[in-house]
N, C-alpha and C positions, 0 to 999 in steps of 0.2 A: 504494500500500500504506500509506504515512503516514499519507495523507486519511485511509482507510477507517478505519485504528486511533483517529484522533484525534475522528470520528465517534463510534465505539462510546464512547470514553471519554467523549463531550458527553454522548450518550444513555445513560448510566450515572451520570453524574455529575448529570442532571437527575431520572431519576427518584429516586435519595438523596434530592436537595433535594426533589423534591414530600413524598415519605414522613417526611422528616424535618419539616415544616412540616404536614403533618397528625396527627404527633403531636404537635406542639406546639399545635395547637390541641383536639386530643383532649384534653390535658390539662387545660383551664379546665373542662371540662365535668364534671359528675358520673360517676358509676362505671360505673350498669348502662347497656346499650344494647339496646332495644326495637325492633325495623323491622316494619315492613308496608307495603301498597300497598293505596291506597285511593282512588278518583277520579281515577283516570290520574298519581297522583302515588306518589314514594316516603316511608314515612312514617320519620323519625329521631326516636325518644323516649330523651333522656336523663335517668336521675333515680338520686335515690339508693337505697338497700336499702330504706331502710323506705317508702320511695312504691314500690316495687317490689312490697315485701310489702303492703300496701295495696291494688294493684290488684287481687292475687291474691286477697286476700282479701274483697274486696267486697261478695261474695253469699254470706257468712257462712264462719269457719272451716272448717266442714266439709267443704268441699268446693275444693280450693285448683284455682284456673284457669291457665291460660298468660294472661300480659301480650299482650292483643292493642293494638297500637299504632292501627290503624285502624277500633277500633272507639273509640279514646279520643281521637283526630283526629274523628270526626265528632261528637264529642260538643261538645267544645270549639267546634269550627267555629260550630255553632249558641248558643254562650255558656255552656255548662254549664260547671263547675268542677269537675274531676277529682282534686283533691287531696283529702285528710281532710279533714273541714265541722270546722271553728271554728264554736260556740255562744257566745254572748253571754246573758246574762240582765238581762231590762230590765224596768224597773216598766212596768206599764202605766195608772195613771191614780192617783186620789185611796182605790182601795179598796186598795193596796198590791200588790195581784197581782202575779207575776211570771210572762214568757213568755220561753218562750229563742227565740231568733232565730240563723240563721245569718247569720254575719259573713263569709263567703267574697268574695273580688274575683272578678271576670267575666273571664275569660281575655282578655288583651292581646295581640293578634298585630302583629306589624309585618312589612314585607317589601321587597322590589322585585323587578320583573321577574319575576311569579310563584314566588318563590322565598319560604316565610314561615318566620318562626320564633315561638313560642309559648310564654307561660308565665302563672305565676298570681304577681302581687307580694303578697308577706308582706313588706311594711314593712323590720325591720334583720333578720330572720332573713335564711339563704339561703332561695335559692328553690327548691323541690320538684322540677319536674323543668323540661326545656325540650324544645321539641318544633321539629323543622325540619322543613318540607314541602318536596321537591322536583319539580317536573315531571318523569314520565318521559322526554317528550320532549326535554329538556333531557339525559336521557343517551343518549338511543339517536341520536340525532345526530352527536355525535362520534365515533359505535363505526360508523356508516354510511360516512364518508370513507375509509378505506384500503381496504375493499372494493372503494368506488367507482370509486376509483381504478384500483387493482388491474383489474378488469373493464374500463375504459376505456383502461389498455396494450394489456393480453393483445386485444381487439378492433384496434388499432389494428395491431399486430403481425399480427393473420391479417389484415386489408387489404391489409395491407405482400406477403403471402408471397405470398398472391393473384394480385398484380401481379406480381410476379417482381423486387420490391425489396427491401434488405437491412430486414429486421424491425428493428434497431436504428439506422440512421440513416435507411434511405429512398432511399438509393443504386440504382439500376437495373443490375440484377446479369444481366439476360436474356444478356448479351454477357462475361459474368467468371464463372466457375462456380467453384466452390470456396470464394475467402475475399473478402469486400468489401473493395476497390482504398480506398473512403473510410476506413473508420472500423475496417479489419483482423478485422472479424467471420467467424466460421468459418461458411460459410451452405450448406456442402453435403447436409449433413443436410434442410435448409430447401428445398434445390434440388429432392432427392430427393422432399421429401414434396409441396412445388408442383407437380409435371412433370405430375401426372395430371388438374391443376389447370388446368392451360395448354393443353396438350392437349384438354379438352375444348371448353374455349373455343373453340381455334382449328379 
């Protein structure tokens, strides 16, 4: 009974610590949070309100859009710049002319292990927004184990009953009906529901 409580307090007191450690990194990060999926991957766009309002508005005031993240990951991916265009005005030769020119950077990704994150550098401003790519299968992996598991008892347990051994230790109960002599398990229920089991067999 100790174990078991000092158990739940470990796995209580760790997920705190995860929770509490992702919001402390929540915190570095700008305000708004953007998600999609796009390329077997999950997309995380964080930016601030006015890159928010920005994306939304894009394709002219009138008409204000949902921030789609996966459509601004593949934009990027292939080099585009997704923040408001900085102009520059440059002379262009001895006739005095001038041309504006966009001065935007080429989105910067870095990464490891399939895992990337993305932004656009403004010099000493902060930066616009930041964008993290995640492989799905980097989450459904994890979420696959206790399942697996799970399924991998429960079968080893109807083996167990099968033979007419105790489903939690493996004891050979054909000669002890009631509770298992090893490990004190109550297995008459288990008896009950094998007999038709054994029976046929024999």
């Amino acid at each position: 009974m100790r174990g078991r409580l000092f158990a739940s307090v470990a796995l209580l007191c760790l997920m705190g610590f995860i929770g509490t450690m992702l919001l402390w990194a929540r915190s570095f990060l700008p305000a708004d949070l953007h998600t999609g999926v796009a390329d077997g991957r999950l997309v995380l766009l964080f930016s601030s309100s006015d890159m928010t309002n920005h994306w939304k508005y894009r394709y002219g005031r009138e008409r204000e859009l949902p921030v789609r993240a996966e459509d601004l990951w593949r934009s990027v991916r292939v080099g585009q710049f997704i923040s408001p265009e900085r102009v520059v005005v440059l002379p262009t030769g001895p006739g005095g002319a001038l041309v504006q020119q966009s001065n935007n950077p080429v989105p910067q990704a870095g990464g490891v292990a399939g895992v990337q994150w993305i932004t656009e550098p403004t010099g000493t401003t902060p930066l616009p927004y930041r964008m993290i790519v995640i492989p799905l299968l980097y989450m459904a992996l994890p979420l696959a184990v206790p399942p697996a598991l799970w399924l991998a008892l429960a079968l080893r347990r109807r083996r167990r009953l099968r033979a007419g051994l105790c489903r939690n230790c493996g004891y050979d109960l054909r000669g002890t009906p009631g509770r298992c002599p090893e490990c004190g398990t109550d297995v008459a229920a288990d008896s009950v529901a094998a007999a038709p089991t054994r029976q046929a067999a024999a």
